[in-house]
FIZAKE-404043 format. One record per residue (C-alpha): y, z, x; residue number from 0. Coordinates in pm, whole numbers, plus 32768, in hexadecimal, padded with zeros to 4 digits. Layout:
BEGIN
rec yy = Y&zz = Z&xx = X&vose = NUM
...
***
This chain:
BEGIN
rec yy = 77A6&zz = 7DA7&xx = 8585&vose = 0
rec yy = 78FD&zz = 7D84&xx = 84F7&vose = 1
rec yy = 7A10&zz = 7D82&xx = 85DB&vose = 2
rec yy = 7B64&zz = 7DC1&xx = 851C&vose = 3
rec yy = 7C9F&zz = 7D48&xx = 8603&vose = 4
rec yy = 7E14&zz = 7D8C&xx = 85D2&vose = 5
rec yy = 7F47&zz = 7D8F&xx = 86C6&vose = 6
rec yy = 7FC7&zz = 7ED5&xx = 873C&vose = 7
rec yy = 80D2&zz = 7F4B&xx = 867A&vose = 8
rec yy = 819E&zz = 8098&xx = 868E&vose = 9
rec yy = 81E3&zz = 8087&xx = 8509&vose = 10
rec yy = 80FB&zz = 8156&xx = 8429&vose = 11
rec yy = 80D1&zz = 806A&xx = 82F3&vose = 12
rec yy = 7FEE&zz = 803D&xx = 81E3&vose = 13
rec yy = 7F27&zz = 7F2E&xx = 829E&vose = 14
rec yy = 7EEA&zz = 8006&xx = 83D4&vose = 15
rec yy = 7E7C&zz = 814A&xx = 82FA&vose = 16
rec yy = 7D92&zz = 807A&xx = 823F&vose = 17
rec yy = 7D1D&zz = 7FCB&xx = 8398&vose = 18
rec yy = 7CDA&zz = 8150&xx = 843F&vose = 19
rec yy = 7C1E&zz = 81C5&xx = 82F5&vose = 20
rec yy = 7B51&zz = 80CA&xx = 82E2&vose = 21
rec yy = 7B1F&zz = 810D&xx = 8452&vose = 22
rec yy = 7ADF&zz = 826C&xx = 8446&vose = 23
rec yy = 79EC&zz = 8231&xx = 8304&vose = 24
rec yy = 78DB&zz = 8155&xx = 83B2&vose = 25
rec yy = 7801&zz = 8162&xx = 84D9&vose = 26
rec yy = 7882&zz = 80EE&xx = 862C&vose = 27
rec yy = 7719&zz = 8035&xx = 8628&vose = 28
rec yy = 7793&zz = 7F5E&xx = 84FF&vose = 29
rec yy = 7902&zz = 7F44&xx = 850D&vose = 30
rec yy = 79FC&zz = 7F73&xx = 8619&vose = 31
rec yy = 7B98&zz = 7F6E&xx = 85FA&vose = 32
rec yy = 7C43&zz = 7ED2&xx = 8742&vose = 33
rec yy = 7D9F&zz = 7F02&xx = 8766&vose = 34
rec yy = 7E02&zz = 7DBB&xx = 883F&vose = 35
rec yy = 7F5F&zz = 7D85&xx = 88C7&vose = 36
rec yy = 8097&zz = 7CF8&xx = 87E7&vose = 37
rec yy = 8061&zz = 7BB2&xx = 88BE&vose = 38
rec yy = 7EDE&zz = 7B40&xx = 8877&vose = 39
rec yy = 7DFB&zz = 7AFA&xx = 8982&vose = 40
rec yy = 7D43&zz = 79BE&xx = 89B5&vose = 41
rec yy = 7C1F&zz = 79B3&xx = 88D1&vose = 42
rec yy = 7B34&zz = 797E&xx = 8A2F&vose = 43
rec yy = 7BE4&zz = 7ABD&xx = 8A9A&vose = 44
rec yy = 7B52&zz = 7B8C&xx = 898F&vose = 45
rec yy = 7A41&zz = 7BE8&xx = 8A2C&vose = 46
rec yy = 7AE7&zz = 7CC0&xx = 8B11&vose = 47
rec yy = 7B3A&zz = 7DCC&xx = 89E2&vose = 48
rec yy = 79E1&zz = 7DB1&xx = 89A6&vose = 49
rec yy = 79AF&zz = 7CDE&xx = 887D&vose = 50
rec yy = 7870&zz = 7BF9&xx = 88A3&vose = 51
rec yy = 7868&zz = 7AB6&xx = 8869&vose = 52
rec yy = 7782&zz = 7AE1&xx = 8716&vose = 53
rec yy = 7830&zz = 7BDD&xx = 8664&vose = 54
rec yy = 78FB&zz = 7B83&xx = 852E&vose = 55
rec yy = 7A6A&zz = 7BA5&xx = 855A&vose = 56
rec yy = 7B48&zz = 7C3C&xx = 8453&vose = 57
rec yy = 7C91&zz = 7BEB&xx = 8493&vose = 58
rec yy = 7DE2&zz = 7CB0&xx = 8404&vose = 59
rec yy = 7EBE&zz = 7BD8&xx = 8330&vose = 60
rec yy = 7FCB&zz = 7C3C&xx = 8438&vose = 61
rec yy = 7F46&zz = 7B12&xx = 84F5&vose = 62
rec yy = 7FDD&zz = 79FA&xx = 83F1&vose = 63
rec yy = 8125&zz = 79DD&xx = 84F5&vose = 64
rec yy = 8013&zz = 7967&xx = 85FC&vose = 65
rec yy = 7F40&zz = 7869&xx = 8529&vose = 66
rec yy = 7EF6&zz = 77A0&xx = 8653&vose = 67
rec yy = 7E53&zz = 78A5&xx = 870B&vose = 68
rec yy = 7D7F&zz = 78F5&xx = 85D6&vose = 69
rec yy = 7D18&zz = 775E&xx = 85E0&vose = 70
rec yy = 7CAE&zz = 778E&xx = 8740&vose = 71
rec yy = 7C2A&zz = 78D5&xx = 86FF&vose = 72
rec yy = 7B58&zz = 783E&xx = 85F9&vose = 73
rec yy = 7AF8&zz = 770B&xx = 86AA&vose = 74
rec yy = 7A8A&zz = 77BD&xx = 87DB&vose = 75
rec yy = 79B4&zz = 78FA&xx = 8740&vose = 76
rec yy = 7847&zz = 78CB&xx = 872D&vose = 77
rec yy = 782C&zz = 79BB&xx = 85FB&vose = 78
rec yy = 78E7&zz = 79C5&xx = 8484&vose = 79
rec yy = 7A70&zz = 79FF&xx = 8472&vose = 80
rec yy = 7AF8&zz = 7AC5&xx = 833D&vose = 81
rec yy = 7C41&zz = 7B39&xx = 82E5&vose = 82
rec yy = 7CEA&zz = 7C77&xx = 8271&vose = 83
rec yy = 7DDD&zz = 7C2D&xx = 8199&vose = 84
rec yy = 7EC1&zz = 7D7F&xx = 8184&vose = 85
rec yy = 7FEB&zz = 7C7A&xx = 80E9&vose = 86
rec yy = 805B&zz = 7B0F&xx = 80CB&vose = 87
rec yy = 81B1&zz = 7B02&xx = 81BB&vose = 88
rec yy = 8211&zz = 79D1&xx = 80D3&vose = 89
rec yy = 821C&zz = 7A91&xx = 7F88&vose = 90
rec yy = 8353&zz = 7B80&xx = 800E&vose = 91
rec yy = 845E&zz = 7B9F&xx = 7EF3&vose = 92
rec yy = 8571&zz = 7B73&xx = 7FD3&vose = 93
rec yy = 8507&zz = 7A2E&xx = 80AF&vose = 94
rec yy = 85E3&zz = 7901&xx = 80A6&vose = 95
rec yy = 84E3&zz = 77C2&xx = 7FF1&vose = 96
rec yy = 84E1&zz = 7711&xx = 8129&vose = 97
rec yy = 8485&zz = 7873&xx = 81E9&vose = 98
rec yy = 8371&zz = 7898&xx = 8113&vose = 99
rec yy = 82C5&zz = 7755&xx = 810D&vose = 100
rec yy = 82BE&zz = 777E&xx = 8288&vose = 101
rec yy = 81F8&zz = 78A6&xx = 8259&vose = 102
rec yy = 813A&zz = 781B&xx = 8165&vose = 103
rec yy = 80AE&zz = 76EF&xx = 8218&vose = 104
rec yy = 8057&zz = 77DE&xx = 831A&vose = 105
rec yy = 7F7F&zz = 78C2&xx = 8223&vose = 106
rec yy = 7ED5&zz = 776B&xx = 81F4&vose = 107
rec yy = 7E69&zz = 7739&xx = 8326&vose = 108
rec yy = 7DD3&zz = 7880&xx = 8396&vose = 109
rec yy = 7D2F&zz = 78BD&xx = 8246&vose = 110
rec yy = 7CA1&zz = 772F&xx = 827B&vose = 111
rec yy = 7BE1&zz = 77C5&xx = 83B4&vose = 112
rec yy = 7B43&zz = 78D4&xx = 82EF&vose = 113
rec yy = 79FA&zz = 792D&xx = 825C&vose = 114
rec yy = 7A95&zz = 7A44&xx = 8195&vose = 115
rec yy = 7BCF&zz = 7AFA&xx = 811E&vose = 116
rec yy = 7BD8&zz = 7C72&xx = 80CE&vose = 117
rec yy = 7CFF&zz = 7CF7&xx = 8001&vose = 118
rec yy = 7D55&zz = 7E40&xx = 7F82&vose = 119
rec yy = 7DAE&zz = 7DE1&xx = 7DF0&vose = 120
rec yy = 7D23&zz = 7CB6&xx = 7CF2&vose = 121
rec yy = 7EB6&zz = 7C58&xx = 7D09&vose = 122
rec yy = 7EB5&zz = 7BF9&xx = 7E69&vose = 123
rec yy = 7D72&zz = 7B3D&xx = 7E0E&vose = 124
rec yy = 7E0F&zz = 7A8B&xx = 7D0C&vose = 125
rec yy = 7F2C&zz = 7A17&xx = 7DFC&vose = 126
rec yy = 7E81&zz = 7986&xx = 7F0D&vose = 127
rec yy = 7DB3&zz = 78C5&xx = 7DEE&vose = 128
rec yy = 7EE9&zz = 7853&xx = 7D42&vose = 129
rec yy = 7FC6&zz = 7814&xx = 7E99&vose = 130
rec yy = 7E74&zz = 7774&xx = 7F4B&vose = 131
rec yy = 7DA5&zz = 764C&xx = 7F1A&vose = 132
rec yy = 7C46&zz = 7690&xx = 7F6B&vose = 133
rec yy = 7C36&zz = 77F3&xx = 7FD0&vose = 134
rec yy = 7B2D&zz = 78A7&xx = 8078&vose = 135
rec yy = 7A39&zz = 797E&xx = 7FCD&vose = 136
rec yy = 7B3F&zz = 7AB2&xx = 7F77&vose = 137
rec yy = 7AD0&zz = 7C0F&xx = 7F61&vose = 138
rec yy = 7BC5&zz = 7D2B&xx = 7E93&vose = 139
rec yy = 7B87&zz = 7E99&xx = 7F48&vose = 140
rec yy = 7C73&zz = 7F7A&xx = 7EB5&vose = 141
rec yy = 7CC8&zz = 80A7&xx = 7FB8&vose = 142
rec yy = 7C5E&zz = 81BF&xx = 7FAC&vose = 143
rec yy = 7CEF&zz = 8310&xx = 7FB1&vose = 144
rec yy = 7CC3&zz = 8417&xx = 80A9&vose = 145
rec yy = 7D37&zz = 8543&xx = 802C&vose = 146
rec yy = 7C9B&zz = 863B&xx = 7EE1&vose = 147
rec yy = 7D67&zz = 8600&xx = 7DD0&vose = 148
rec yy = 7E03&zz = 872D&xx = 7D51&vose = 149
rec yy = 7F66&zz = 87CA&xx = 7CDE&vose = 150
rec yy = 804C&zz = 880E&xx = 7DCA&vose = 151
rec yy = 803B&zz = 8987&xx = 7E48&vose = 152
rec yy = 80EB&zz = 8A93&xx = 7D6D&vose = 153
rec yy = 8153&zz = 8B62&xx = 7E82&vose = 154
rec yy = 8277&zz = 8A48&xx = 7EFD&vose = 155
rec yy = 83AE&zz = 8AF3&xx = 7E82&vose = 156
rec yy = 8421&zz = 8A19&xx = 7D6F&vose = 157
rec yy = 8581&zz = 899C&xx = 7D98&vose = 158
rec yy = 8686&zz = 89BF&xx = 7C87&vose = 159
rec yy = 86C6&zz = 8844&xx = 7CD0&vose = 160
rec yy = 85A9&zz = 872F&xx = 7C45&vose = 161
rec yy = 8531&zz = 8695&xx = 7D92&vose = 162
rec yy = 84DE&zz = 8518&xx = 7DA0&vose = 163
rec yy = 8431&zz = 8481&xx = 7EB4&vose = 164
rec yy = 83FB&zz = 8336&xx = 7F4E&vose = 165
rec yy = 831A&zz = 8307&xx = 8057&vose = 166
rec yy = 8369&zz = 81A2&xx = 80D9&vose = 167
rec yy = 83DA&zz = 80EA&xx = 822D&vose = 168
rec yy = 8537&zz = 8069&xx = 820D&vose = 169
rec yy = 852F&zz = 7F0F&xx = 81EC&vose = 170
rec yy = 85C2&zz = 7E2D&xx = 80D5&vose = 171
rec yy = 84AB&zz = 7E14&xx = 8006&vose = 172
rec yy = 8491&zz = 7F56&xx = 7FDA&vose = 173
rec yy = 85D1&zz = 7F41&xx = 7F13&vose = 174
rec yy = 8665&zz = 80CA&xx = 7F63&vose = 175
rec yy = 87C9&zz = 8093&xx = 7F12&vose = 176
rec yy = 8785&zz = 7FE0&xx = 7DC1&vose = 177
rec yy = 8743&zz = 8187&xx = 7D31&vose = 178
rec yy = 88AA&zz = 81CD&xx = 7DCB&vose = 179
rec yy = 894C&zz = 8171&xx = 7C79&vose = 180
rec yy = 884A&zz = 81DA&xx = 7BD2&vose = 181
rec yy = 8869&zz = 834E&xx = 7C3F&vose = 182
rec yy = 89E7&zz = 836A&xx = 7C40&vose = 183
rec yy = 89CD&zz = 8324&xx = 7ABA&vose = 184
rec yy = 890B&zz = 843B&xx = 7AD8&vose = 185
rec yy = 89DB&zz = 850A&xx = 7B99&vose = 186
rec yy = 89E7&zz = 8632&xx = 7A70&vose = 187
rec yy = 8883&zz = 868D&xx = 7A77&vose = 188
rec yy = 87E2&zz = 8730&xx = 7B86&vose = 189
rec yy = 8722&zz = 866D&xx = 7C93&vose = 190
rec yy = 8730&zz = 8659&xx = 7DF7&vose = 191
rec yy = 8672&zz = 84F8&xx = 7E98&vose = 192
rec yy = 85A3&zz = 8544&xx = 7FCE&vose = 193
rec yy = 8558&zz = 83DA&xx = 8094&vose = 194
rec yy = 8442&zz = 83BC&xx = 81AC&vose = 195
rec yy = 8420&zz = 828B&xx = 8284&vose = 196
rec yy = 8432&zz = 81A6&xx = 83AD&vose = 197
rec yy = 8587&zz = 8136&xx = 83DB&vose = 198
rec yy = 85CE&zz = 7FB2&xx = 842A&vose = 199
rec yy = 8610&zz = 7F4D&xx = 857C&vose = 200
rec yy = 8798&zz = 7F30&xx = 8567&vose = 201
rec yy = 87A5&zz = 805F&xx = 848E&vose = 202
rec yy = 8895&zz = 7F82&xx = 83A6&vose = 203
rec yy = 87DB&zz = 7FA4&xx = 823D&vose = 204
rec yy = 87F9&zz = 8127&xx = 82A6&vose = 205
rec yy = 896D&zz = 8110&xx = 830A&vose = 206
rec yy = 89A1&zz = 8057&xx = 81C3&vose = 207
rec yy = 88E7&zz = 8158&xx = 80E7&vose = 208
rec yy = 89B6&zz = 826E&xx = 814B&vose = 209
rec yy = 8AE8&zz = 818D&xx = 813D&vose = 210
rec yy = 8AB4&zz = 8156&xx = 7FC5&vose = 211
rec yy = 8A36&zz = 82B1&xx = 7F7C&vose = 212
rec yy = 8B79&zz = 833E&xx = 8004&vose = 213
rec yy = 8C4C&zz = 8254&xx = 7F33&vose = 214
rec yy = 8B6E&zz = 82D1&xx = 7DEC&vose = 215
rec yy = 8BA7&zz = 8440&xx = 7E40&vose = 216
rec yy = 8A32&zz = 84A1&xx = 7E34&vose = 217
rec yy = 89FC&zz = 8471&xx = 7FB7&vose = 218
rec yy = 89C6&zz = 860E&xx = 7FD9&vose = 219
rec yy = 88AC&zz = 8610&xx = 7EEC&vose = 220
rec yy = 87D7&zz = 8504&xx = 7FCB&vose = 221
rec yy = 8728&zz = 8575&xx = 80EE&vose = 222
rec yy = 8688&zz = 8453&xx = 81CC&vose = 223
rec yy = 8573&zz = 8490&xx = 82CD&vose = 224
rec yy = 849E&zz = 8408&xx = 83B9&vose = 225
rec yy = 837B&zz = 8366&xx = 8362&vose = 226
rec yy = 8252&zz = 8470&xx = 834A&vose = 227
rec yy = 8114&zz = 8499&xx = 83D2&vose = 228
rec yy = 8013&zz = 843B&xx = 830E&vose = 229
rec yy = 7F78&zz = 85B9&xx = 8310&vose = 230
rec yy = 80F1&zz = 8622&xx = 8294&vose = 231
rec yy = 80F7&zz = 852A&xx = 817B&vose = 232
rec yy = 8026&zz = 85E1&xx = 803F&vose = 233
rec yy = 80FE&zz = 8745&xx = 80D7&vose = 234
rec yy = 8230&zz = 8690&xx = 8086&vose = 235
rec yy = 81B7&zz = 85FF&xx = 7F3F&vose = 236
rec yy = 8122&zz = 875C&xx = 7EDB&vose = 237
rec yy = 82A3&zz = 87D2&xx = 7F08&vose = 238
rec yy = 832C&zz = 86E2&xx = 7E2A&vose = 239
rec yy = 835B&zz = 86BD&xx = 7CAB&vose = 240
rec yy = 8369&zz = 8544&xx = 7C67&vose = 241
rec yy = 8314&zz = 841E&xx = 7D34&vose = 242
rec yy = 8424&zz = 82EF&xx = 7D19&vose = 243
rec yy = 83A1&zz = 8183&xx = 7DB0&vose = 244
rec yy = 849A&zz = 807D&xx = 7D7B&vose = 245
rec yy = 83F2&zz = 7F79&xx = 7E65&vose = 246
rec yy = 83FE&zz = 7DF8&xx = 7E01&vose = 247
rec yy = 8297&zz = 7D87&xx = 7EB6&vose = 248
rec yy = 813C&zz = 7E58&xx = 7ECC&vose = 249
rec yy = 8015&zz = 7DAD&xx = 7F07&vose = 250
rec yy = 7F66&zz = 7EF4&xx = 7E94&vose = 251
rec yy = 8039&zz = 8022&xx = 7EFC&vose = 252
rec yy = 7FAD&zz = 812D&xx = 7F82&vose = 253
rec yy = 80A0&zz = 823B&xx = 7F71&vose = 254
rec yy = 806C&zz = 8225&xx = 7E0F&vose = 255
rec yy = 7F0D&zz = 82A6&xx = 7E33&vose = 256
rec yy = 7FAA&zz = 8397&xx = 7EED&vose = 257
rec yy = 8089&zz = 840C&xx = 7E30&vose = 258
rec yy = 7F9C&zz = 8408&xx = 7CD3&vose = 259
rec yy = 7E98&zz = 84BE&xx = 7DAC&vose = 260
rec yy = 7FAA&zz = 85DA&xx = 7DDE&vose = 261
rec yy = 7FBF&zz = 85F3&xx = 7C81&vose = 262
rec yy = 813A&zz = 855F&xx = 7C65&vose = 263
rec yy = 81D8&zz = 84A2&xx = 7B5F&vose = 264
rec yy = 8231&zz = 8338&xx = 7BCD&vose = 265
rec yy = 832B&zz = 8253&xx = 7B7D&vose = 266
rec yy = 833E&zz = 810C&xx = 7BE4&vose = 267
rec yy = 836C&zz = 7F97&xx = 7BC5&vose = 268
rec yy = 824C&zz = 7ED7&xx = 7B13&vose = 269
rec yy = 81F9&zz = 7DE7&xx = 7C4C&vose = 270
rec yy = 811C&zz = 7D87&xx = 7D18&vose = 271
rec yy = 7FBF&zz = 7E86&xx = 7D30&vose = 272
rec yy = 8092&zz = 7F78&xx = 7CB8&vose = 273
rec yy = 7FDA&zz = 7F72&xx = 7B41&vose = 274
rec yy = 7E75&zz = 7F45&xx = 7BC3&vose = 275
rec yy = 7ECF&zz = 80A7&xx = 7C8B&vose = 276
rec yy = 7F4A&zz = 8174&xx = 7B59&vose = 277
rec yy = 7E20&zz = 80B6&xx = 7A69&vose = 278
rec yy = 7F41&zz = 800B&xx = 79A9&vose = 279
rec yy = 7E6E&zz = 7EBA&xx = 79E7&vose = 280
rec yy = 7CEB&zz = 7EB2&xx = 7A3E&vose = 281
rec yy = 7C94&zz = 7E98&xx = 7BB0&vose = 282
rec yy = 7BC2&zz = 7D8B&xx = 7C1A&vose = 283
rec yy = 7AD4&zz = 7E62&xx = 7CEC&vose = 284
rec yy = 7982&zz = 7DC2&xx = 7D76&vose = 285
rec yy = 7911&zz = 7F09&xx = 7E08&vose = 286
rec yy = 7791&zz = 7F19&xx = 7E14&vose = 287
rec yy = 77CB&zz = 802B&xx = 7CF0&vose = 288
rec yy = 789A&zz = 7F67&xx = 7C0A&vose = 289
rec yy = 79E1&zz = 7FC1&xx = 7B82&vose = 290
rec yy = 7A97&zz = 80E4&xx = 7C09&vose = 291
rec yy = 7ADF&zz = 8199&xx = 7AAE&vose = 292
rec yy = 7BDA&zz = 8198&xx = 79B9&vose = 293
rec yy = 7D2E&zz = 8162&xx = 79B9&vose = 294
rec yy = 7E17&zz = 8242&xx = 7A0A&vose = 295
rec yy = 7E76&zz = 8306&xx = 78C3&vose = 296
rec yy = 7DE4&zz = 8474&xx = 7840&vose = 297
rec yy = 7D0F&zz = 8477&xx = 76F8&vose = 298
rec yy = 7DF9&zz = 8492&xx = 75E2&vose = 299
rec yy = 7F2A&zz = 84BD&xx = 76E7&vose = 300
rec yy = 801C&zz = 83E8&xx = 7774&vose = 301
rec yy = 7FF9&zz = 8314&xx = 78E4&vose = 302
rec yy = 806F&zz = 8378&xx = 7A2D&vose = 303
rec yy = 815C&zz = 8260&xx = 7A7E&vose = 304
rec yy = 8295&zz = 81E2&xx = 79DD&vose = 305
rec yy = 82C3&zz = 807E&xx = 7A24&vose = 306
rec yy = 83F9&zz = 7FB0&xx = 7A13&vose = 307
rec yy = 83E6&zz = 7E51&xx = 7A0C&vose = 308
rec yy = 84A0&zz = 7DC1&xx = 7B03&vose = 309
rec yy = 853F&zz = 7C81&xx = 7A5E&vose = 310
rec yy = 86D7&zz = 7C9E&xx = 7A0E&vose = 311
rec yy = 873F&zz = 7DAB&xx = 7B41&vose = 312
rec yy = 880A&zz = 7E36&xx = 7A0D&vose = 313
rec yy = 870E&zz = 7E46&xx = 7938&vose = 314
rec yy = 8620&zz = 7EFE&xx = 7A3E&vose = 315
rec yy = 8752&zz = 7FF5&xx = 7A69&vose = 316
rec yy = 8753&zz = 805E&xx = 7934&vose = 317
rec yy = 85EF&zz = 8063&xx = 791F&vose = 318
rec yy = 85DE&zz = 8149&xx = 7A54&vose = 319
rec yy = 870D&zz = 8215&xx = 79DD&vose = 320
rec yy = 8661&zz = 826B&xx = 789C&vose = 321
rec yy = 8551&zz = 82C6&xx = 7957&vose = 322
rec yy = 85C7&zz = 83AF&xx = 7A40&vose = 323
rec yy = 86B0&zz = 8440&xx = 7961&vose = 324
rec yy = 8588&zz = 84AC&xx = 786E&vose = 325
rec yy = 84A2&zz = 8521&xx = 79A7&vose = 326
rec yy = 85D9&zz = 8604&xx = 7A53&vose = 327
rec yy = 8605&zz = 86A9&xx = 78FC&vose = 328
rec yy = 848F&zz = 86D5&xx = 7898&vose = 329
rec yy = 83A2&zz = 8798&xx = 7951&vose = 330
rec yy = 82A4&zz = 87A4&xx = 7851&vose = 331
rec yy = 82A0&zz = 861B&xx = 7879&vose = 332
rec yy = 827B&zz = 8632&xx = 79E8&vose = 333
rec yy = 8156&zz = 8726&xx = 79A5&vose = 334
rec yy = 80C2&zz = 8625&xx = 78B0&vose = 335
rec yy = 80F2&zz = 853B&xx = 79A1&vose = 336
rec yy = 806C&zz = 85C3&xx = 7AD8&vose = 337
rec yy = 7F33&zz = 8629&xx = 7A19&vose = 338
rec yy = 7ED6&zz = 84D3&xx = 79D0&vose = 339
rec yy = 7F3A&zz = 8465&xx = 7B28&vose = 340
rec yy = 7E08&zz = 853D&xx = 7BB2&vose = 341
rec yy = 7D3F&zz = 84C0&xx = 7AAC&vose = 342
rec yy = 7D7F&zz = 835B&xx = 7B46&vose = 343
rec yy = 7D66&zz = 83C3&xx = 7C84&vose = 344
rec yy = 7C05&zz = 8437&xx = 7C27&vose = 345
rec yy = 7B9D&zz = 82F2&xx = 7BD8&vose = 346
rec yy = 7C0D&zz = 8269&xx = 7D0A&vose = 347
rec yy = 7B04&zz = 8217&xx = 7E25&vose = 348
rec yy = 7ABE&zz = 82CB&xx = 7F64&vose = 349
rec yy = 7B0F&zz = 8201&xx = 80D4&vose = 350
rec yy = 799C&zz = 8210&xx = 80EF&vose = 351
rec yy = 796B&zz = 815F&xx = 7FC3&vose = 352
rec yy = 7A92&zz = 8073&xx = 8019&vose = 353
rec yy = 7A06&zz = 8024&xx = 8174&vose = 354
rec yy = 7884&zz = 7FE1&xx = 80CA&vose = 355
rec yy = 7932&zz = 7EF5&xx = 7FEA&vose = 356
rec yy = 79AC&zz = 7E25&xx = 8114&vose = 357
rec yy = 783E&zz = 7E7E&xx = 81FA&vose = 358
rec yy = 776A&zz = 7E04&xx = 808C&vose = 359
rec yy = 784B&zz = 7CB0&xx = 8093&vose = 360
rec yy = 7880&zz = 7C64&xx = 81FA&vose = 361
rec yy = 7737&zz = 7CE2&xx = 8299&vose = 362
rec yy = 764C&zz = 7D4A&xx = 81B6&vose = 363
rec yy = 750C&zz = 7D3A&xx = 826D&vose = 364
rec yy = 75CD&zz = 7E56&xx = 834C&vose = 365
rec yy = 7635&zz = 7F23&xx = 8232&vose = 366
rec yy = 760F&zz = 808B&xx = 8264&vose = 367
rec yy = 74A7&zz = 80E2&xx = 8218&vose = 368
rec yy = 74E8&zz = 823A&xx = 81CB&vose = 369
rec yy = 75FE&zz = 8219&xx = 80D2&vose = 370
rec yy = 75A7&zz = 8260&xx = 7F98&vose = 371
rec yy = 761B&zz = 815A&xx = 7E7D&vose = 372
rec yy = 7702&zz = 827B&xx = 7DE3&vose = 373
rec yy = 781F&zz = 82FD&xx = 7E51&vose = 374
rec yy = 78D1&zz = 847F&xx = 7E0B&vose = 375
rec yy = 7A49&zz = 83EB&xx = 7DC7&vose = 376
***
């Protein structure tokens, strides 16, 4: 048995989606998800939301900012201790050196107490390898996606405006106001930005957004909204034209699949596990079925994703403004596009197949007897 643990959290992120499909993909008989409190319980306490003493404890990266609990956690648990590892806190753009290194040491000592890692892209594998002396054993299982890929539907009345979306909780990472000047040298052609998303606590990065969007004129052609459920997500998507993802730090990024599973044309910065998503770079998948496909780009045709590199922040504007610029004013490119986005979204794997990969490495005498060792994608 596999018990997967994570703090209660009212924020719908990548790491809890991935947690729940996984969840929902397995038997309760060989893998259960337990929501614990934001403060963690003594480990002798764990017994009381029924986890036996045996069973091997995954544990959700979100528990680096208590690595003393996961020492005694470890030292006190009769059966194996692996981790989850959604993302490394210590590789955020934005941290101050001193911030980071905090972090880091931290990473170090939860991963220390661990038979196994399990992250979601060969780039977050590399990391922990290069930031981490003697790592455990590290698994890569890429999520999966949950929804059929196909085009958006034709009977959504098309708007005379070209409508980007970003799907993304506001934080600073996520890097929302650096399109602002982007767009307003844009202001002649005709787009309109719909953003979806938690907002941050003080609402300030909001504030600030709207602030700066007034000042460049364009603020009436951005609509921001709350962050959607996940059953409203691929509706949304299907409505717009071009997905826009300016974020500096994705240890995979699953909107991404998302969005090329909608069919859309992506553009965004070349970080991260953003090229493993769109096939730009190989994934580094140890599925029991071997590689997930090819990358992301039609026979003969062009790829989904246009990706900036994010080096000189001028240099990525203009990269960016080029883009967009040549997406707003070609639809036949956006169909090109979007065609070889479901193309890569075809190759993608299933959540069953993502949560075998994890069962086949963690447990695999308990592996599910009556999957078959192929999976419909």
């Amino acid at each position: 048995m596999i018990v997967l643990l994570a703090p209660e959290s009212r924020l719908v992120s990548g790491g809890y989606l991935y947690n729940r499909h996984i969840a929902y993909s397995l038997p309760e008989e060989q893998f259960k998800y337990l929501r614990l409190p934001m403060e963690p319980p003594a480990p002798e306490a764990l017994h009381r939301f029924g986890v036996a003493s045996d069973a091997h404890l995954l544990l959700d990266s979100l528990y680096f900012t208590h690595p003393r609990w996961v020492e005694s956690l470890a030292s006190w648990h009769n059966g194996p201790v692996s981790m989850l590892v959604h993302y490394l806190p210590s590789l955020e753009p934005l941290l101050p050196p001193n911030i980071a290194k905090t972090k880091r040491r931290a990473e170090a000592a939860c991963l220390a107490c661990c038979r196994r890692a399990v992250v979601p892209s060969g780039y977050l594998k590399s990391e922990i390898q290069r930031l981490h002396r003697a790592p455990p054993t590290i698994t890569v299982a890429p999520p999966g996606i949950a929804a059929t890929p196909e085009p958006g539907n034709s009977s959504y009345v098309k708007q005379p405006a070209v409508q980007l979306l970003t799907v993304a909780n506001w934080t600073a990472s996520k890097n929302h106001r650096f399109l602002l000047p982007v767009l307003a040298e844009l202001s002649n052609l005709p787009w309109e930005w719909n953003i979806y998303g938690n907002m941050d606590e003080t609402g300030a990065l909001v504030q600030e957004f709207r602030s700066t969007a007034h000042s460049l004129r364009i603020d009436s052609r951005i609509h921001i909204g709350p962050q959607l459920p996940p059953k409203e997500v691929m509706d949304t998507m299907h409505r717009a034209d071009l997905f826009i993802y300016p974020s500096l730090f994705e240890s995979y990024g699953m909107v991404i699949a998302e969005a090329l599973a909608a069919g859309l044309p992506i553009v965004a910065n070349r970080i991260g596990g953003i090229p493993e998503v769109v096939g730009a770079t190989p994934v580094n998948d140890e599925s029991p079925t071997g590689p997930t496909g090819p990358a992301g780009k039609s026979k003969g045709g062009p790829s989904a994703t246009v990706l900036c590199n994010f080096a000189a922040p001028r240099g990525s504007q203009e990269q960016w403004q080029s883009a967009l610029a040549r997406l707003i004013q070609d639809p036949q490119e956006r169909q090109n596009r979007g065609t070889a986005a479901l193309a890569r979204a075809r190759n993608l794997p299933s959540w069953r197949r993502t949560a075998d990969t994890i069962l086949s490495h963690l447990e695999p005498k308990i592996l599910s007897l009556d999957s078959e060792m192929h999976y419909p994608n």
